[in-house]
N, CA, C and O atoms as CSV, one atom per row, in Angstrom:
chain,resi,resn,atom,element,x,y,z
A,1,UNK,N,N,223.520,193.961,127.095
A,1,UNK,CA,C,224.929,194.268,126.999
A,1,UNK,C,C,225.159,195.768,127.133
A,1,UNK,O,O,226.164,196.207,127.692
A,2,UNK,N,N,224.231,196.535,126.623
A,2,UNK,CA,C,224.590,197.990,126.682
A,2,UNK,C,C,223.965,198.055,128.273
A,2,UNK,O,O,224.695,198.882,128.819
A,3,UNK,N,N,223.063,197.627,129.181
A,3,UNK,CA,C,223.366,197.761,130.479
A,3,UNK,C,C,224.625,197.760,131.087
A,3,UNK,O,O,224.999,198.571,131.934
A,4,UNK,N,N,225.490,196.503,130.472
A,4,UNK,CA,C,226.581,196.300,131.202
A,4,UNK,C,C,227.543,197.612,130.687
A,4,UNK,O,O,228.247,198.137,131.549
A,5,UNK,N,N,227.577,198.038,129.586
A,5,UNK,CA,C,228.335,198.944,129.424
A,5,UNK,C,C,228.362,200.476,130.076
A,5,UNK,O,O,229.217,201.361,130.097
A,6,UNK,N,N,227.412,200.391,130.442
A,6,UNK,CA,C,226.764,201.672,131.131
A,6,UNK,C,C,227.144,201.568,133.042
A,6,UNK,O,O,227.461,202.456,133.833
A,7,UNK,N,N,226.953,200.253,133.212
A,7,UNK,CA,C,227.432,199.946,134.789
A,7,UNK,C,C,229.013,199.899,134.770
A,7,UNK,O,O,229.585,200.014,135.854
A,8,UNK,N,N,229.847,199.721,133.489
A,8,UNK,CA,C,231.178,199.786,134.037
A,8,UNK,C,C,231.359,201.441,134.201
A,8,UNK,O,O,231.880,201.931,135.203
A,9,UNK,N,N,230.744,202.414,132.827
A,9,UNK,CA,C,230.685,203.835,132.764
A,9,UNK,C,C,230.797,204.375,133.990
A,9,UNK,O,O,231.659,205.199,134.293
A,10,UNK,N,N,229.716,203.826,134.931
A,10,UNK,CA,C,229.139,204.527,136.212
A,10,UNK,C,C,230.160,204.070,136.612
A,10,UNK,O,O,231.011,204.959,136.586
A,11,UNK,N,N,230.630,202.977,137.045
A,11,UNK,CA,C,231.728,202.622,138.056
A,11,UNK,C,C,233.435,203.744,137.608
A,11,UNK,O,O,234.142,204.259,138.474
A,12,UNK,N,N,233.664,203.832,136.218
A,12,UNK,CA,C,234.791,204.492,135.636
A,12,UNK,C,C,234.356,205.742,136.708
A,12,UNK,O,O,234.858,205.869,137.825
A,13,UNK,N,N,233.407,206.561,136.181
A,13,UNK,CA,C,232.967,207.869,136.891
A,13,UNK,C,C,233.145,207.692,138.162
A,13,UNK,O,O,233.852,208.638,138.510
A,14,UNK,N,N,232.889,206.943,139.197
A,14,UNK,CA,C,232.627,207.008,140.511
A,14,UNK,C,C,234.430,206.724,140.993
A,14,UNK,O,O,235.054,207.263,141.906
A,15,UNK,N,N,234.808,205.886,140.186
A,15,UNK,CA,C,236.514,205.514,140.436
A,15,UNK,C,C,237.121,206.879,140.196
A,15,UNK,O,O,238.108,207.219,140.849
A,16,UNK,N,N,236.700,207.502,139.492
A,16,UNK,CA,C,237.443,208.624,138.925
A,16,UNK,C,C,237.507,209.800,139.827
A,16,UNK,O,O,238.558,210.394,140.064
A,17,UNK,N,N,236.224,210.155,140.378
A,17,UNK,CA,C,235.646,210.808,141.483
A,17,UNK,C,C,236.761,210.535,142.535
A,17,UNK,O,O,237.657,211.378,142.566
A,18,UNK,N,N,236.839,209.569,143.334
A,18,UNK,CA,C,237.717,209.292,144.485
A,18,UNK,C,C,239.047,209.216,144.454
A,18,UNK,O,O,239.760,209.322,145.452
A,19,UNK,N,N,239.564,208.970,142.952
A,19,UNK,CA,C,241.064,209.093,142.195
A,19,UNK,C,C,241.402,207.735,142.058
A,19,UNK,O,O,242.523,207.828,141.557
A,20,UNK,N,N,241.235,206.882,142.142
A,20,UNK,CA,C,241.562,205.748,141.652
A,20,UNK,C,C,241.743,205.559,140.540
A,20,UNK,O,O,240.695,205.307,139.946
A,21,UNK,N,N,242.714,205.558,139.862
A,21,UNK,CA,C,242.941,206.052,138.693
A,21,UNK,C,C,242.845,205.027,137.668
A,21,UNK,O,O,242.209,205.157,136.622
A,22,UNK,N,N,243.907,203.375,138.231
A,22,UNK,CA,C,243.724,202.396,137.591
A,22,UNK,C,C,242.282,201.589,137.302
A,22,UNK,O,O,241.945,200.958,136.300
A,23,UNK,N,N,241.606,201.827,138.468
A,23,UNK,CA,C,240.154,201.124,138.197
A,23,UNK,C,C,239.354,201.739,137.224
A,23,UNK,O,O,238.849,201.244,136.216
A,24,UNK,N,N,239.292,203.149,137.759
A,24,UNK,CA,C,238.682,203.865,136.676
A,24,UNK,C,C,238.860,203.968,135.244
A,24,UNK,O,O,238.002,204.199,134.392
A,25,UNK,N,N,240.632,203.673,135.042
A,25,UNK,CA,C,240.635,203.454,133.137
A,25,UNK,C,C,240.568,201.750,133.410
A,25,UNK,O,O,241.367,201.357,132.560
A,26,UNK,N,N,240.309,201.119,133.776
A,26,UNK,CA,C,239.947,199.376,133.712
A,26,UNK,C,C,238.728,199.346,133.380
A,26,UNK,O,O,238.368,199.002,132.255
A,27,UNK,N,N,237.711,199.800,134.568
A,27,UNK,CA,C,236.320,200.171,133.787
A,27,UNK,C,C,235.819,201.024,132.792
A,27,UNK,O,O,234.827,200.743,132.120
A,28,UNK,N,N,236.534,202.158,132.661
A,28,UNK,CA,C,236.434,202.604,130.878
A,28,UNK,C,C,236.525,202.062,129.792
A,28,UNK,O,O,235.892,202.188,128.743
A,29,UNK,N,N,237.691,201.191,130.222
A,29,UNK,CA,C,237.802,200.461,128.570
A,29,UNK,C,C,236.842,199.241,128.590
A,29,UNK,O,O,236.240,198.976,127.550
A,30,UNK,N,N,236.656,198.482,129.693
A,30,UNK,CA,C,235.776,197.549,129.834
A,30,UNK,C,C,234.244,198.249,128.740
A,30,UNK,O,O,233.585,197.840,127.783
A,31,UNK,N,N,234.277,199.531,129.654
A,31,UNK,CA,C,232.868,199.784,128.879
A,31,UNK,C,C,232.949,200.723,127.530
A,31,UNK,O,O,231.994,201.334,127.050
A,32,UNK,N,N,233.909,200.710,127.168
A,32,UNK,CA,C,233.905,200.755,125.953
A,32,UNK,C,C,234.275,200.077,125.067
A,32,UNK,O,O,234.847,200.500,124.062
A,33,UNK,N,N,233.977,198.804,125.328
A,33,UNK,CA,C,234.379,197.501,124.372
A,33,UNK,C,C,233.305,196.698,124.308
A,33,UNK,O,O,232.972,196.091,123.290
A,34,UNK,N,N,232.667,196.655,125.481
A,34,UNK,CA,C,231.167,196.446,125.519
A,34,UNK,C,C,230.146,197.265,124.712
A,34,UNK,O,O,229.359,196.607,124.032
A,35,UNK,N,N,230.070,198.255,124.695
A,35,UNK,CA,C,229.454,199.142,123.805
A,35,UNK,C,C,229.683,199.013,122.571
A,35,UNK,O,O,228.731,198.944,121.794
A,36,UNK,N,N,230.585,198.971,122.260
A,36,UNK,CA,C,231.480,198.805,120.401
A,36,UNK,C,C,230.884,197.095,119.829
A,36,UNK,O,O,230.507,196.859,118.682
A,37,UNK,N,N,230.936,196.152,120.893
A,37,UNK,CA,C,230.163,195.098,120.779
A,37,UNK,C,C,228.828,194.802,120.298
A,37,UNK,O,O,228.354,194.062,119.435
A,38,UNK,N,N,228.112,196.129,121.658
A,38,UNK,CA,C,226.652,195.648,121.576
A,38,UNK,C,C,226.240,196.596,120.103
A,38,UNK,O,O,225.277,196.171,119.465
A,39,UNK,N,N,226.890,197.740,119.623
A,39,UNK,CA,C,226.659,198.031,118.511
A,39,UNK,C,C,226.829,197.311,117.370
A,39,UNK,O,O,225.874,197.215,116.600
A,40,UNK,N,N,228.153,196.643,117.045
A,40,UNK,CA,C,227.991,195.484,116.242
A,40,UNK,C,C,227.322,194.633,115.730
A,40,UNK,O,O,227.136,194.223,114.584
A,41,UNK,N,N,226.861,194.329,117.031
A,41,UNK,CA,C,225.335,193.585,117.021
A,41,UNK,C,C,223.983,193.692,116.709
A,41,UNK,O,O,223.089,192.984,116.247
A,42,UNK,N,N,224.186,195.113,117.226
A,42,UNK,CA,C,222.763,195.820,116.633
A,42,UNK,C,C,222.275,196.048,114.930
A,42,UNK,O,O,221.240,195.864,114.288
A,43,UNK,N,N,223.443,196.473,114.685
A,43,UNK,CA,C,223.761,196.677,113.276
A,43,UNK,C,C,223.529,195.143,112.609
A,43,UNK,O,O,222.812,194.800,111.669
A,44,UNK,N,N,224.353,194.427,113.403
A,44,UNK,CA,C,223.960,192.768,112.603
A,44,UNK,C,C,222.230,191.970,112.609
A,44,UNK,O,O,221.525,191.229,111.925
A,45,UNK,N,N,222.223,192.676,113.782
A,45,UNK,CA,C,220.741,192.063,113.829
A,45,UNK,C,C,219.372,193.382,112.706
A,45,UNK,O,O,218.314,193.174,112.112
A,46,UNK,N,N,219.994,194.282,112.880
A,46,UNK,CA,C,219.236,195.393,112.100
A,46,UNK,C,C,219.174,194.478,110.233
A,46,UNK,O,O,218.212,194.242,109.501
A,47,UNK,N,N,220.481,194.235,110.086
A,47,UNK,CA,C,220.921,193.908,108.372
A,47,UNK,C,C,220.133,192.482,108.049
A,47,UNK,O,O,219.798,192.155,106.911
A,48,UNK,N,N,219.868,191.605,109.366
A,48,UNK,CA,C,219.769,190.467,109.438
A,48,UNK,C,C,218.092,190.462,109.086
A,48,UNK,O,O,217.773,189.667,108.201
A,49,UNK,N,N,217.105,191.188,109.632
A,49,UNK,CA,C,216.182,191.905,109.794
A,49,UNK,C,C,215.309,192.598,108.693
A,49,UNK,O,O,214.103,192.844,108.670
A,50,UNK,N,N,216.241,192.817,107.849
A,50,UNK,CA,C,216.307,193.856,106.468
A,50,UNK,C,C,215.717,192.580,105.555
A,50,UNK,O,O,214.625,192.316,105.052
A,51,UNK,N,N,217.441,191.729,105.632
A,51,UNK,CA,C,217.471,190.496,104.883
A,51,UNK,C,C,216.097,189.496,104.606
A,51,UNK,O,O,215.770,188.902,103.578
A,52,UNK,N,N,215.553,189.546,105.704
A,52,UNK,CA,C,214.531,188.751,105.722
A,52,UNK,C,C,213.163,189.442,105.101
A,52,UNK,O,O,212.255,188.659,104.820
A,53,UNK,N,N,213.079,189.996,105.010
A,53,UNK,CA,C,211.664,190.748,104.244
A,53,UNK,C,C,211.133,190.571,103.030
A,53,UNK,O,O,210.133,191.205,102.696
């Protein structure tokens, strides 16, 4: 998931580059909702992890 968040990043940047303005904040927020996700997760699986010991 944090791949995917990182491929919308690149795409925001590269949209941004040429001025496309709408794609570029479409794929920003894309990848920053993905990211906020895969951290969630991490954290859940980290606590989950803990739990078990």
């Amino acid at each position: 998931m944090l791949h995917y968040a990182v491929v919308f990043f690149v795409i925001a940047l590269i949209a941004a580059l040429f001025g496309f303005g709408g794609i570029a904040a479409g794929a920003a927020e894309i990848a920053k909702i993905l990211f906020f996700i895969f951290v969630v997760l991490f954290v859940i699986s980290l606590l989950v992890g803990l739990v078990r010991r």
